[in-house]
Backbone bond lengths (Angstrom), bond angles and torsions (degrees), N, CA, C in turn:
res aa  C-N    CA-C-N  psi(-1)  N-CA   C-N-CA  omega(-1)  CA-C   N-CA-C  phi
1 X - - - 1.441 - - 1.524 109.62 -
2 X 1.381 119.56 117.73 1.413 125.10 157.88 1.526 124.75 -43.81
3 X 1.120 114.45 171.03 1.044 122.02 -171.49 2.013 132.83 -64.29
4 X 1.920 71.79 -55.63 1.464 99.50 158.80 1.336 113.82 -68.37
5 X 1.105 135.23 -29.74 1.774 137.75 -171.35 1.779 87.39 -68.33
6 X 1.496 126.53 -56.00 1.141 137.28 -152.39 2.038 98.71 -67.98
7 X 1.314 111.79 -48.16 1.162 105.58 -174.78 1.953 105.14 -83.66
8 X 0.744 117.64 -18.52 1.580 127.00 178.11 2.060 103.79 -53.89
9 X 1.803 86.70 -61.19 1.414 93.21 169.21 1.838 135.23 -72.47
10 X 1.364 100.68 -23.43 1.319 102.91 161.25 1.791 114.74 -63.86
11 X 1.216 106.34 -31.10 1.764 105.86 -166.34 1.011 106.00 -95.10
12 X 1.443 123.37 10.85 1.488 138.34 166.70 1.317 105.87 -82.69
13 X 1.510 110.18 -67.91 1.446 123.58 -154.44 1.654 88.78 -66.29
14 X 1.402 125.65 -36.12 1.459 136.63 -157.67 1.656 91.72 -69.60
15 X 1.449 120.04 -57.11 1.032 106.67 175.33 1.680 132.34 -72.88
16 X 1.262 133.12 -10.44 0.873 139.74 152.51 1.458 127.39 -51.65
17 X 1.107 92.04 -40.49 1.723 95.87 179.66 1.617 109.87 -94.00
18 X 0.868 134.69 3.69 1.638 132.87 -165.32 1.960 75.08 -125.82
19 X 1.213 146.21 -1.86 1.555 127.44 174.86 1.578 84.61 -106.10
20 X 1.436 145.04 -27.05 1.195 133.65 -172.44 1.659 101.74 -72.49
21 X 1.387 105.95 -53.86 1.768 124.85 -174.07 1.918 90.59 -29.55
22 X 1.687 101.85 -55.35 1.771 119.14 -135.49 1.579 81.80 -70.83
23 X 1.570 127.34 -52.21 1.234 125.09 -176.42 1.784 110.30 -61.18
24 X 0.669 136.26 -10.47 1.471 140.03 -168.01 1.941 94.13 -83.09
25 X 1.694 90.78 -50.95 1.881 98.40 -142.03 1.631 85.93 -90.82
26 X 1.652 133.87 2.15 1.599 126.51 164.58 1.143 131.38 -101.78
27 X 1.696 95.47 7.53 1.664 104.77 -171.22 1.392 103.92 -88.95
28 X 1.320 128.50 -45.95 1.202 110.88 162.57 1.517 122.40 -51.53
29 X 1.255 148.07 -25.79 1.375 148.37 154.46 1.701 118.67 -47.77
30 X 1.265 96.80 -52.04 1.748 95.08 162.38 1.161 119.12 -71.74
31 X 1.220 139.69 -34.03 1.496 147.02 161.96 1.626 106.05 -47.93
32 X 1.022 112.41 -45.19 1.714 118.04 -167.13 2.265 95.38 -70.88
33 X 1.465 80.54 -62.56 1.760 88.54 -175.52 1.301 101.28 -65.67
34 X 1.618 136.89 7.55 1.575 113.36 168.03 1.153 103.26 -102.89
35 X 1.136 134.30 -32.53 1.679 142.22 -171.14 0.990 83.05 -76.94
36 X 1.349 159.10 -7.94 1.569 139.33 -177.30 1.716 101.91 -93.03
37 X 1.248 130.31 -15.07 1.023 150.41 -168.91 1.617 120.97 -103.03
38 X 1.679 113.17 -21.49 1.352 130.63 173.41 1.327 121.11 -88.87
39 X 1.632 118.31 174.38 1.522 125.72 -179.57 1.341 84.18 -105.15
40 X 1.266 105.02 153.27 1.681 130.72 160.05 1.313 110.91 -13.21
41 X 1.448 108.70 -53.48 1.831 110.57 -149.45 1.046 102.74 -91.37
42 X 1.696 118.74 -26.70 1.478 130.53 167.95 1.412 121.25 -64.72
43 X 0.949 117.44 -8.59 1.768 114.51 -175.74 1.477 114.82 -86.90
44 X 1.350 123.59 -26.71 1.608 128.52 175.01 1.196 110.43 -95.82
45 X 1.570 110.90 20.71 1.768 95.18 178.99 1.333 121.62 -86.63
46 X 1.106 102.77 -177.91 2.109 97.64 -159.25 1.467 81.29 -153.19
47 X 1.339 124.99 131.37 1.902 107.62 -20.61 0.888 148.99 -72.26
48 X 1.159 143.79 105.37 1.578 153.09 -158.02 2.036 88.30 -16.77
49 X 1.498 101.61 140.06 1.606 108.80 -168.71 1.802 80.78 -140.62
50 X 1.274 125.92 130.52 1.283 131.48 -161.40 1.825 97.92 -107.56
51 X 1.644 102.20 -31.51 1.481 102.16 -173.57 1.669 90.82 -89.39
52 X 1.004 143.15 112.13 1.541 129.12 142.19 1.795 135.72 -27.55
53 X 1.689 115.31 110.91 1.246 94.54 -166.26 1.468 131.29 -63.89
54 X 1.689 87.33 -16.08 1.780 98.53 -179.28 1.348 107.28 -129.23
55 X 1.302 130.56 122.94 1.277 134.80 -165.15 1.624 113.47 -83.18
56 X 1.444 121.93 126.77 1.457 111.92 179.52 1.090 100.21 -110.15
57 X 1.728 129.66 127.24 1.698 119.37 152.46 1.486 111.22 -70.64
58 X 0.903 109.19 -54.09 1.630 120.19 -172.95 1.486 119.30 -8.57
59 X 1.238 100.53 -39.55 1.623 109.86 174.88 1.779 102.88 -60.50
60 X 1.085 110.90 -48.98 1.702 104.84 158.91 0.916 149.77 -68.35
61 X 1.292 110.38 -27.36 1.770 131.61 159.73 1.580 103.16 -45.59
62 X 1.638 96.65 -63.86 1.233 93.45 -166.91 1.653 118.69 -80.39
63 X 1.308 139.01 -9.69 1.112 158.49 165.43 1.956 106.36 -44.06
64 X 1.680 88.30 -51.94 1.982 98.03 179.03 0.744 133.77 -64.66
65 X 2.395 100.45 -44.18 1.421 118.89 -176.39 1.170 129.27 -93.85
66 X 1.274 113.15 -5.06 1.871 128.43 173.68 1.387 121.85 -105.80
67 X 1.715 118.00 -14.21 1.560 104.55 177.98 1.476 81.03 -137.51
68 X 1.829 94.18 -175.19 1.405 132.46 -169.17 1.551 100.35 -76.30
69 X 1.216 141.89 39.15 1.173 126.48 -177.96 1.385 131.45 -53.43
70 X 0.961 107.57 -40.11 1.591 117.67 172.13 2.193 104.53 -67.01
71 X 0.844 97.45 -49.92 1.364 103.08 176.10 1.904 106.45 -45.47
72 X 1.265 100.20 -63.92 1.287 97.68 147.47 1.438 158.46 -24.95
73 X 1.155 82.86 -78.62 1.644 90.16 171.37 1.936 113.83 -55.24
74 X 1.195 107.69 -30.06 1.529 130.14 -159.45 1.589 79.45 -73.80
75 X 1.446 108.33 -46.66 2.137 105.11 -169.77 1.389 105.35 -71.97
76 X 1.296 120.92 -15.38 1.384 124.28 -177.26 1.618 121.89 -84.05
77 X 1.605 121.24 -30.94 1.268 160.53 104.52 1.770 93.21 21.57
């Protein structure tokens, strides 16, 4: 194996494994943003279902219209 063959295949395997790492470390992020999207009873179901079959806003409605969010976000800022 040449040289170039040798680094060709390292930046393979290199990239392969740093797209497995990236899928590992966003699944909790999609997990977070789907349960934000579910009812109560829907969130512990097994098997984990990433699309929600029934979509709730409400969790946002009420997120805007009952607390300080902006106050928030501004402390987060």
């Amino acid at each position: 194996m040449t040289y170039k063959n040798k680094r060709l295949m390292a930046r393979i395997i290199t990239t392969i494994i740093v797209g497995a790492l990236a899928l590992v470390f966003i699944f909790p992020f999609l997990w977070m943003l789907s349960t934000s999207f579910k009812y109560e009873i829907d969130v512990m179901e097994f098997p984990v279902r990433l699309i929600p079959k029934k979509w709730n806003f409400q969790n946002y409605v009420t997120v805007f219209t009952k607390s300080d969010f902006p106050g928030y976000y501004l402390n987060s800022i």
